[in-house]
Structure formats: structure tokens, C-alpha cells
N, C-alpha and C positions, 0 to 999 in steps of 0.2 A: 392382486395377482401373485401371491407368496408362493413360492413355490416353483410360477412360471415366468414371470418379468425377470428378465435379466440385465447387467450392464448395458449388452449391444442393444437394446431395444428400446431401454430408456434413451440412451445416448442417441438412437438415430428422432425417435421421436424430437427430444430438444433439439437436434442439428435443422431438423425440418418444419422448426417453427412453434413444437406444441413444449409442454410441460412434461418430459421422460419423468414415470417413476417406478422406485423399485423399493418392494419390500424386502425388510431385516428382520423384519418383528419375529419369525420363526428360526432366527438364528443368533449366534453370541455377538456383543461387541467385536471378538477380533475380525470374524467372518464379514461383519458387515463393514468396518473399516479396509477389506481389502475389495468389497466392494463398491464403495465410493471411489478408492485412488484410479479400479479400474474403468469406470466412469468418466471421473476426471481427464484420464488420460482419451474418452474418446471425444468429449463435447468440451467446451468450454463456456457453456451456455447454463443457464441452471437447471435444475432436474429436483424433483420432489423424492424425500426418503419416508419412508410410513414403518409404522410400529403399531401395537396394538397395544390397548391400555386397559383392559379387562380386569376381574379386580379376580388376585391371585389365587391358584385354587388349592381347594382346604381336600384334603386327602380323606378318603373316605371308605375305608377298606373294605366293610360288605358289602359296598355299590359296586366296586370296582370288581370285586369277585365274582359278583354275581356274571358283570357286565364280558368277563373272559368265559366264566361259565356255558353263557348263550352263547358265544363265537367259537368255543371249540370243535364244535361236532363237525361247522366247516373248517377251521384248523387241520383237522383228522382225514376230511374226505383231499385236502391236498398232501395228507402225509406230514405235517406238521404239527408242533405244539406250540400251545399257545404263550402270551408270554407267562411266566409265575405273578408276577405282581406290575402293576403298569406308573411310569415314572410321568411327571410334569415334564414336559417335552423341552417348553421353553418358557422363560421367564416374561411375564407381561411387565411395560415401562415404567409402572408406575411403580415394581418394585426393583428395575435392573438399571441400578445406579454405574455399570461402565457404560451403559449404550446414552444413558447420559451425558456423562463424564465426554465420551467420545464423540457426541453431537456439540458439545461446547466447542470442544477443541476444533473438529474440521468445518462448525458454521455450514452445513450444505444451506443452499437458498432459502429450500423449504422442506419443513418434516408435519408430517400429517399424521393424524392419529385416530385410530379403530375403535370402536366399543365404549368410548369414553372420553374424557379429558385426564390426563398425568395432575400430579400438584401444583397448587400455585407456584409455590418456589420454582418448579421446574419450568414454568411455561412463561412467568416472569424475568429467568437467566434465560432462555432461550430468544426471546423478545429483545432483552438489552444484548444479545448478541448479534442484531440483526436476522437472528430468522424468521421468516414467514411462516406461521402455524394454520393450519387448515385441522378439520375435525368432523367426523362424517355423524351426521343424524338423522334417524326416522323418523320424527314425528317433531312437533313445535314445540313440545316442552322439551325434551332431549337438547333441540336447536337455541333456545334459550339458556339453557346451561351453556353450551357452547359459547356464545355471543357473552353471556356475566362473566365467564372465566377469564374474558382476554384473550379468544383466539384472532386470527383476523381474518377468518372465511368460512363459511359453511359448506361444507359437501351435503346437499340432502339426497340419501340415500333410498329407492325406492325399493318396492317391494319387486322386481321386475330384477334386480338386480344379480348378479353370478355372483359365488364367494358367500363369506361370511355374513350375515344380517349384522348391520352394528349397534343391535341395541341394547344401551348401557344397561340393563336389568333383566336378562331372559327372562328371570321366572315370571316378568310386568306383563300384560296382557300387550299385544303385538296388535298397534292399529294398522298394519299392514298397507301403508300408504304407496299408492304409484309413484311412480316417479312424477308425473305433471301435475298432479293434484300438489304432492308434498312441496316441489319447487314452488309452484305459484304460494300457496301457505305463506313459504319464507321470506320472499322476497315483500309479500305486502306487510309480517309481520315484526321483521330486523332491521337493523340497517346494515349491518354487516355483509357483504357478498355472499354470493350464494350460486354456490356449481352444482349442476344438476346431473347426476348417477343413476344410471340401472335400467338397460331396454334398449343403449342408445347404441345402434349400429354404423347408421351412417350419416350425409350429412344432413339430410332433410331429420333425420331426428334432434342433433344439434342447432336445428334454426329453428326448429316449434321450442326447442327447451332455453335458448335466446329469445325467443320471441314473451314468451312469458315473465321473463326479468330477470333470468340468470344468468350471470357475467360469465361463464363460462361449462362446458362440460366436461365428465370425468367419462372415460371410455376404457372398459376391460376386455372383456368377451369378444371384440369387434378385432383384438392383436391377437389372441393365442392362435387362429393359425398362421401370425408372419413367421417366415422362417429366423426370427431372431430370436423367439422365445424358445423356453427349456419343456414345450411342452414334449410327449415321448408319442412316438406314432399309432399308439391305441386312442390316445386323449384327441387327437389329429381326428381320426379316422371317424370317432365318434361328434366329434363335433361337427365336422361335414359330413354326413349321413342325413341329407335334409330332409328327408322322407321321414325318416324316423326318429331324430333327433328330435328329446321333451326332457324337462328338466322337472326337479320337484324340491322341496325344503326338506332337510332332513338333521336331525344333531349326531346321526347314529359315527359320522366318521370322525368327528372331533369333539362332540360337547357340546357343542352349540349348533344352534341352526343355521342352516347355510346353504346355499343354491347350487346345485352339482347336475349334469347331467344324468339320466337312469341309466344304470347300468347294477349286474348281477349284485354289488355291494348293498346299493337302495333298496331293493325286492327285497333283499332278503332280509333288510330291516325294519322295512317298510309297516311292520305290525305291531314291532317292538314298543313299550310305553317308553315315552320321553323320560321320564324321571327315574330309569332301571335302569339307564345308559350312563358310565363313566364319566362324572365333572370334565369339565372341559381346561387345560387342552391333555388330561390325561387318557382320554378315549382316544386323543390321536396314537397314541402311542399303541395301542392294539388293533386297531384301522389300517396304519402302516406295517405292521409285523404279518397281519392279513392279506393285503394288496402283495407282498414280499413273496409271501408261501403262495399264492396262486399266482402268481409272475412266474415263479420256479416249474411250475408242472405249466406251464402255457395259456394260465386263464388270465385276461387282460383286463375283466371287468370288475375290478374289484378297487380300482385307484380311488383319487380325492379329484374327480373331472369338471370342475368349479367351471359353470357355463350360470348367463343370463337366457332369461325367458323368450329372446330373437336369437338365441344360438345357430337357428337355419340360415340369419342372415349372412354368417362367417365367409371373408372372403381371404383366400390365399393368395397375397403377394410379399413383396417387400415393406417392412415399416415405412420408408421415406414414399415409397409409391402411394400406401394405404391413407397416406397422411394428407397428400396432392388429391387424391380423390374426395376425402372429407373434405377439402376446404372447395373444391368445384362442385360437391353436392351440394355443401351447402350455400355457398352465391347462386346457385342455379334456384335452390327453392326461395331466398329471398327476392331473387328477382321475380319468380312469379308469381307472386303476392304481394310486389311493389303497384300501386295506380299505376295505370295508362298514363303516358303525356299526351 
């Protein structure tokens, strides 16, 4: 949830019991250490920080031309130019040795990582520093690298899921696994834990993904509309819209593939070849100069509106309320599938 997780949202989550996390991975070291102290300062409980570990990208200047080329004509109909040339946005972990540096230093509980695993070095100081390392994976062999490397949890990530796909190889063919299918996989095939991502809104879906052998679940799309996150009231509006609210896979806003609600951005790329689109994450970089220019003249559909595939399930309250209801749905669905006495 980079982007939309905020301090307040982590913090209420850990205050109410679950595991707050928030991503940095799209921002510097300093940015992200002033968001842990603000953290700090509301939970005293622990809370998971996430980064993405994607492997660094190689610049590639007729892709990139071409990939402003195709977006200016909309550029133009808002009155805008596109950008001249498009910059790597943000540094992946594996080669941004302060976010390191600065994860030594302030030990958060736990840091999780996207697209990959970081180097041994780095997940071995991390480890003798007492931190808990988690690691998101699609498929079993992905998940096996995870588990040889020394992390000490598995996030298996479904295909159902909102946000980025974490799969360490885009160009690898995508077995596209669910979330129930891939959890159960892990669980009989690791020994490592194993938390179950992507589809899961409320608590009867966290007790089928417990039920299956998962120590735990990872929950996004089910918080963007508490009023703690930084989502903006078009991203809102769209995701309660439950008539019409559908999501799809797309790389056209960052590089890579990734689950977003439709909206005028998807359409209109929707025909585009994958492999014409700007490396990842330097596509974001002309995605956000887009979404900017039609913000500016009133068109709201053009954002990064990262939903999972029950996006209709979205419900508006507070994180600490949302979090009391998860844990009564889910006693409510184990009790009903407990025997009679």
C-alpha cells in the first residue's frame, strides 16, 4: 500500500492488535526514518516497514521515448507536455544502501520485502539485529528462494491481490496462482510460516486462509477506505462504487504489472504491448506527470488506484473499528464450522 499506508494507520492497526505496516520502498532513507519516529511516537507495539527489492533498472532510452511518444497526444488534450526524458523514481533495496544503513540503526520489528529478497549480507545483519524478515511470493519456487535465503516468513501473494505482483522475474511466465491454492502449496511444501495475501476482505476470508495452514493474514484493499489512509477522494469514490467497481493487471503505470482499479488511465492503455512500456519504476515517472496534467484540468481518472479483485467488499470505518469487526468475523466463521457438542 505505498503510496496510501500511512503512520496513523499502521499505528492504529498495532494499537488494535494486528501487525501496522507501511511502506518506504517509494521514498529516500531520510523520508522513511521520519516515518518510523512518527510511528514510534503513536504505537509502542511493533509494526512492519516494507521496501521493494526489484533488481535495479537499466535505462533504456528508445523504450522510454517511444513509451512518452504514445502518452503525449493525452498530455496535449489536457494542455500539457510530456515529461522530455523519464528518471528512475526510486532506488530498489538491494541497491539503496542508506535505507539499509537506517534499518540497522532504528531495528523496526519487522521489514518485509517486494519482488525479491535483498543480499545475503544484508538479510544476515538484519537477522543479527533482531529483525523479523517476511518476503512476499507467487509461486513455490519463488517461495523456496525465500525460505534458502534466511528469511523467516513467507507472504504468499495471490493473484487476487491489489498493488504490485511480486514476481521476482516479470519477463518469467506468471503462473498466476490464487491466493488459496498458493497458500495451501506453501504451507505443505516449507516449513517456514506462511501468511496468506490478496482477495482477503474480511473475517470469514481470514479463517478459510487459517484454516488452510496459514499462521496469519496480510490485508490491503480491505483499509484504503479507513479514514487513516492517504488515499484522495477520487481513489475513495472509486473504490466504493460497488456497482461498478472491477479491477485489472496492467504494467502501463509503473513497469511492472500490478492490480489497480479501471479507470480512464487502464483503457487507455489497455491495448498497449507490454514490452513498449517504459522499465519499471521509470514508467512511473510519466504515469505520475499524467495523473498531474489531468488532476489540473478536473479529470480524476488517471491516478495509480491499486485495489484487489473484492474491492466491492470495501468498507468505510475507522482502522481500530475495522480491525474489531475482522476479528468478530472471523470467531463467528470458526464457530460455525466448529462440531456440535
Amino acid at each position: 500500500m505505498a503510496g496510501t499506508s500511512t503512520p496513523a494507520l499502521a499505528a492504529a492497526v498495532s494499537n488494535a492488535g494486528g501487525l501496522g505496516s507501511i511502506g518506504v520502498g517509494a521514498g529516500t532513507a531520510e523520508k522513511a526514518r521520519a516515518t518510523i519516529a512518527e510511528l514510534r511516537a503513536a504505537t509502542n507495539r511493533p509494526f512492519n516497514v516494507n521496501v521493494f527489492c526489484h533488481r535495479p533498472a537499466a535505462a533504456d532510452p528508445a523504450r522510454e521515448a517511444g513509451w512518452i511518444a504514445k502518452l503525449a497526444p493525452t498530455f496535449k488534450r489536457f494542455g500539457a507536455e510530456p515529461p522530455r526524458q523519464l528518471r528512475e523514481i526510486y532506488k530498489s533495496f538491494v541497491a539503496d544502501e542508506a535505507m539499509f544503513e537506517l534499518f540497522m540503526m532504528e531495528r523496526p520489528a519487522v521489514v518485509s520485502f517486494h519482488f525479491g529478497v535483498p543480499q545475503a549480507a544484508k538479510i544476515a545483519a538484519l537477522r543479527a539485529a533482531g529483525v523479523t524478515l517476511l518476503a512476499s511470493a507467487t509461486n513455490l519456487e519463488e517461495a523456496r528462494i525465500v525460505a534458502a535465503a534466511g528469511i523467516d516468513v513467507v507472504v504468499a501473494q495471490g493473484y487476487e491481490a491489489g498493488g504490485h505482483r511480486g514476481v521476482f522475474d516479470p519477463a518469467a511466465p506468471d503462473e498466476r496462482l490464487g491466493t488459496l491454492a498458493l497458500t495451501r502449496l506453501l504451507v505443505r511444501h516449507l516449513k517456514i510460516p506462511v501468511i496468506a495475501a490478496g482477495g482477503i476482505m474480511d473475517g470469514a476470508g481470514i479463517a478459510a486462509c487459517l484454516m488452510l495452514g496459514a499462521s496469519a493474514a496480510q490485508l490491503g484493499t480491505a483499509f484504503i477506505a479507513c479514514p487513516e489512509t492517504d488515499a484522495d477522494g477520487a481513489y475513495r469514490a472509486a473504490l466504493l462504487d460497488r456497482a461498478n467497481v472491477h479491477t485489472t493487471i496492467t504494467a502501463a503505470i509503473s513497469g511492472r504489472p500490478a492490480r489497480c482499479i479501471v479507470n480512464k488511465f487502464t483503457e487507455l492503455t489497455a491495448d498497449m504491448p507490454e514490452d513498449e512500456i517504459a522499465p519499471y519504476p521509470i514508467a512511473y515517472d510519466a504515469g505520475k506527470a499524467l495523473n498531474a496534467a489531468a488532476i489540473a484540468r478536473g479529470e480524476l481518472g488517471f491516478g495509480a488506484q491499486w485495489a484487489g479483485q473484492a474491492a466491492a467488499l470495501a468498507r468505510v470505518m475507522p482502522a481500530p473499528l475495522l480491525m474489531t469487526e475482522l476479528r468478530r468475523e472471523m470467531e463467528q466463521a470458526f464457530a460455525a464450522h466448529m462440531p456440535a457438542k
